[in-house]
C-alpha positions in Angstrom: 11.1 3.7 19.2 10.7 4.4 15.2 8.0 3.4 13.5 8.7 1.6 10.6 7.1 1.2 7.1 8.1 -1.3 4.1 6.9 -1.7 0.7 8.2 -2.0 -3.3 9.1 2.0 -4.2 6.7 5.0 -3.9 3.3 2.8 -3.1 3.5 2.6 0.2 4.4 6.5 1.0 0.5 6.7 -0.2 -0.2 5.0 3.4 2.2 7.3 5.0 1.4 10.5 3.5 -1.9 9.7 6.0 0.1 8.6 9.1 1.9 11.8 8.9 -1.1 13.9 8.7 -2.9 12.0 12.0 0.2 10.9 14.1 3.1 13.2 13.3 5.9 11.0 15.0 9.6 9.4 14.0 9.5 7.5 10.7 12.0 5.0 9.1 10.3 3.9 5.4 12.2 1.4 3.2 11.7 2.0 -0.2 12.1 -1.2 -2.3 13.1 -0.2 -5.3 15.5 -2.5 -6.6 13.1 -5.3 -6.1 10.2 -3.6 -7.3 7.4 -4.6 -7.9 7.0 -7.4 -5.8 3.4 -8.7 -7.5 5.1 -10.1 -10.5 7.6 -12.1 -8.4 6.9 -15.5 -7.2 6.0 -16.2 -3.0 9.4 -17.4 -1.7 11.2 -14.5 -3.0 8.6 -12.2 -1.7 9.1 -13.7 1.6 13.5 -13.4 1.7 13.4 -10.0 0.3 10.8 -8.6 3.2 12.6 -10.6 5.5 15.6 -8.8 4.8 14.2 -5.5 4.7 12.3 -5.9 7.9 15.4 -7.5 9.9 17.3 -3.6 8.9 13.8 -1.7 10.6 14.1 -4.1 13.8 17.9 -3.3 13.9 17.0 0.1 13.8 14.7 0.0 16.7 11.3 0.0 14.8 9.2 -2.1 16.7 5.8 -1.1 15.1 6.2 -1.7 11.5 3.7 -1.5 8.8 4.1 -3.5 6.0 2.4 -0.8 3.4 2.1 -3.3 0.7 -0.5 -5.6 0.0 1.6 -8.2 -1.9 3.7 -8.1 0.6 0.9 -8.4 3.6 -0.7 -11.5 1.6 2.6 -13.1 1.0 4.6 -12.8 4.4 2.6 -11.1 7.1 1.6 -14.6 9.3 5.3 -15.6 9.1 7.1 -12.3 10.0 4.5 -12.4 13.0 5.5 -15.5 13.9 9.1 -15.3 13.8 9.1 -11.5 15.6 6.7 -12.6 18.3 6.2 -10.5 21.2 9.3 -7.9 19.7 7.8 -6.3 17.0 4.1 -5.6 15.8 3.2 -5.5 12.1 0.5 -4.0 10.9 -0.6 -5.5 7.6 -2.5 -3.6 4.1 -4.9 -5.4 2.8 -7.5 -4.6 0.3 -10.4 -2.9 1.8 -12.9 -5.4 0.5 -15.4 -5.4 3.7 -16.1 -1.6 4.0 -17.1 -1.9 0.0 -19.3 -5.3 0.6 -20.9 -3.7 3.9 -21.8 -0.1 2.2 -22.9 -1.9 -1.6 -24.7 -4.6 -0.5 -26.7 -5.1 -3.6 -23.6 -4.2 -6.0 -20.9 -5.7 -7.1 -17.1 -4.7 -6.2 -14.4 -3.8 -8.5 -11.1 -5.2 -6.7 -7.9 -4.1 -8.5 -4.6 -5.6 -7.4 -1.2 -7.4 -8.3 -1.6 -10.8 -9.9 0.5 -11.8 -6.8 -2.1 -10.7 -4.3 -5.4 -11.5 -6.3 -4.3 -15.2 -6.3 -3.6 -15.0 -2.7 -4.8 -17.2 0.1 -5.5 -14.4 2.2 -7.5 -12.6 0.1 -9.7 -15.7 -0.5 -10.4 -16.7 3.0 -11.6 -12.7 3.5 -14.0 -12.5 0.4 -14.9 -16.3 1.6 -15.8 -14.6 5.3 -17.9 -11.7 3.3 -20.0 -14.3 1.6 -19.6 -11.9 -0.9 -17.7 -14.5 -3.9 -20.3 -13.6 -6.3 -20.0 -10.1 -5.8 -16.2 -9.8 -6.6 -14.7 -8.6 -9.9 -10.9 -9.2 -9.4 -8.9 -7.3 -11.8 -5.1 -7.3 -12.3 -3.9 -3.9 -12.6 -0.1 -4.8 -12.7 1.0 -2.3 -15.1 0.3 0.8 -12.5 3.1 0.1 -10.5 5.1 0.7 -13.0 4.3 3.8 -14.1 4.7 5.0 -11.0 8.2 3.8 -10.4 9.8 3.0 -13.6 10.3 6.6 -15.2 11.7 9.4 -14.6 8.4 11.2 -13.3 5.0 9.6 -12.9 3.4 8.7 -16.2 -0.1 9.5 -15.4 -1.1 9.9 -19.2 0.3 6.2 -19.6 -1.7 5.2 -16.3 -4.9 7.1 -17.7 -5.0 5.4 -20.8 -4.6 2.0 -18.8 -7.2 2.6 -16.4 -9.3 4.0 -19.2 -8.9 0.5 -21.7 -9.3 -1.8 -18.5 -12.7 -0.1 -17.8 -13.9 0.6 -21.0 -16.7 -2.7 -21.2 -18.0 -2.1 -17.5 -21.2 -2.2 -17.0 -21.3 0.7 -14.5 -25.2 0.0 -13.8 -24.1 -2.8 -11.4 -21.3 -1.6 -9.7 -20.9 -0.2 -6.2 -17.7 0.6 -5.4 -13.9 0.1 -7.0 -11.4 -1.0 -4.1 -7.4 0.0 -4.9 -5.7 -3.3 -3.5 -2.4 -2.4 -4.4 -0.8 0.8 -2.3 0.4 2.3 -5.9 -2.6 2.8 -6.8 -4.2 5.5 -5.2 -1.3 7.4 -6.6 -3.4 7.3 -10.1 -6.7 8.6 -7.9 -8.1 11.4 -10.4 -7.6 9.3 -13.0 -9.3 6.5 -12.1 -11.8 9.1 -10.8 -12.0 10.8 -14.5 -13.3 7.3 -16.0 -16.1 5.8 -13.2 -19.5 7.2 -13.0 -19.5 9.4 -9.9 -21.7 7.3 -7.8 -19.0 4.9 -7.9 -17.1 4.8 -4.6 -13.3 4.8 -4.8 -12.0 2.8 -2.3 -8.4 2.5 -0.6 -6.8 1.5 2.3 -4.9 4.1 4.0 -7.3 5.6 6.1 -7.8 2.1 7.7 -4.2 1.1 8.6 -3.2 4.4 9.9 -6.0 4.1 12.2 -4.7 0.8 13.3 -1.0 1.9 13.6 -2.5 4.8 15.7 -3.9 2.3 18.0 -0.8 0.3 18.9 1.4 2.5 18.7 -0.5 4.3 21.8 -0.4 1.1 23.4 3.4 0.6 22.8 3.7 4.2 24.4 5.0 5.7 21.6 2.7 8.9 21.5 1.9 12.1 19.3 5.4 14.4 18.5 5.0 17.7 17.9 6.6 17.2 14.2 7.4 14.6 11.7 11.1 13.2 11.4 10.9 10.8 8.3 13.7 8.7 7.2 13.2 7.5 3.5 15.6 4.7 2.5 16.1 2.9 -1.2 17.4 -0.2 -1.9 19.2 1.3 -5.2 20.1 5.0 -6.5 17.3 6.4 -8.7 17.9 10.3 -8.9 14.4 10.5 -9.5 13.0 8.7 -6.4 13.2 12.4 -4.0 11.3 14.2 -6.3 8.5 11.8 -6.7 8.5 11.0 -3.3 8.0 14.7 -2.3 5.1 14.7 -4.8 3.5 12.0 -3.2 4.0 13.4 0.8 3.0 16.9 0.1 5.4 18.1 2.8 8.3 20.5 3.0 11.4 18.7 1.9 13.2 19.6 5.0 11.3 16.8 6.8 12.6 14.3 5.5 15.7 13.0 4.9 17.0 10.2 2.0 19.7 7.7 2.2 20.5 4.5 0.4 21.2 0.9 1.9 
């Protein structure tokens, strides 16, 4: 058994990057490109093109899959668990809004996401759990994903002077914590980290979901390797996609290999 991982492009090698550090093991990663970004795009198209990309992990025996995008979590997670149940366990990303409520109690939290997943259900219901609605400042941070997947290399001057024009009014004195609800973003991490005060806690969600991958995939028996085998596949050819990839992983290119569907 593989494990599997889905999102839009690059974001959601940010989650893998830490599931290859803890639990070196046999990875399959789609790599939406051609239908990146997902945030932008309404629900029911979200929900045929993870279908789609999920039914090609099953078929390649991935039966722990993490869905390493949080549009993609909010949008389709209870129906892919429903229609794989009992064959195939998803993990889901969503933003990691309790850890920043439970450590900044008397602070407000910065959540950045897509437009797709800020108007979600799903994140509603968990702020709504919190009792932490008055606490929330929910910012769309849509253009990130693009400059992570849209050029030739990763505009982080572009992304900078974003992040740096969406913060500029903050008032710092009453914020705890920012929380990165979309899996692109932690690419941008030093910048966001060159514009917040530093007793501002950056916030993002990889740590969490490997954990929980870790978990079931020990009960699934699919245990520790002694080296990583990734498989990397795109929806489209982008001769730039390897190199930013390998950026992203930090790992010796023989690792991994890339192939297009």
């Amino acid at each position: 058994m593989k494990i599997g991982f889905l999102d839009s492009g690059l974001g959601g090698l940010t989650i893998l990057k830490e599931a290859i550090r803890k639990f070196p093991n046999e990875y399959m990663c789609i790599a939406d490109i051609k239908n990146s970004p997902y945030g932008l795009k309404d629900k029911k198209t979200v929900n045929q093109i993870v279908e789609q990309n999920v039914e090609y992990l099953v078929e390649n025996d991935c039966r722990l899959i993490v869905i390493a995008c949080n549009t993609a979590t909010s949008v389709s997670i209870e129906y892919l668990r429903n229609k794989y149940q009992n064959r195939v366990i998803f993990i889901g990303t969503e933003p990691a809004v309790k850890p920043a409520v439970i450590y900044h109690k008397d602070k407000q939290v910065i959540v950045m996401a897509t437009t797709l997943t800020l108007k979600e259900e799903k994140l509603e219901k968990l702020i709504d759990s919190l009792h932490a609605q008055d606490k929330m400042i929910l910012m769309p941070m849509d253009a990130l994903v693009g400059y992570a997947e849209k050029e030739e290399k990763i505009n982080y001057l572009l992304a900078e002077q974003y992040i740096q024009a969406k913060l500029k009014e903050m008032d710092w004195k009453k914020i705890g914590s920012i929380v990165l609800g979309c899996t692109h973003f932690p690419i941008f991490k030093k910048e966001f980290e060159q514009y917040i005060p530093s007793h501002i806690e950056v916030i993002d969600s990889a740590e969490g979901v490997t954990n929980n991958m870790i978990r079931h995939a020990l009960e699934l028996g699919i245990n520790e390797k002694d080296k990583n085998s990734i498989k990397i596949i795109t929806t489209k050819e982008d001769k730039h996609f390897r190199d930013k990839a390998l950026k992203i992983l930090d790992i010796p290119e023989e690792n991994v290999t890339f192939s297009k569907n």
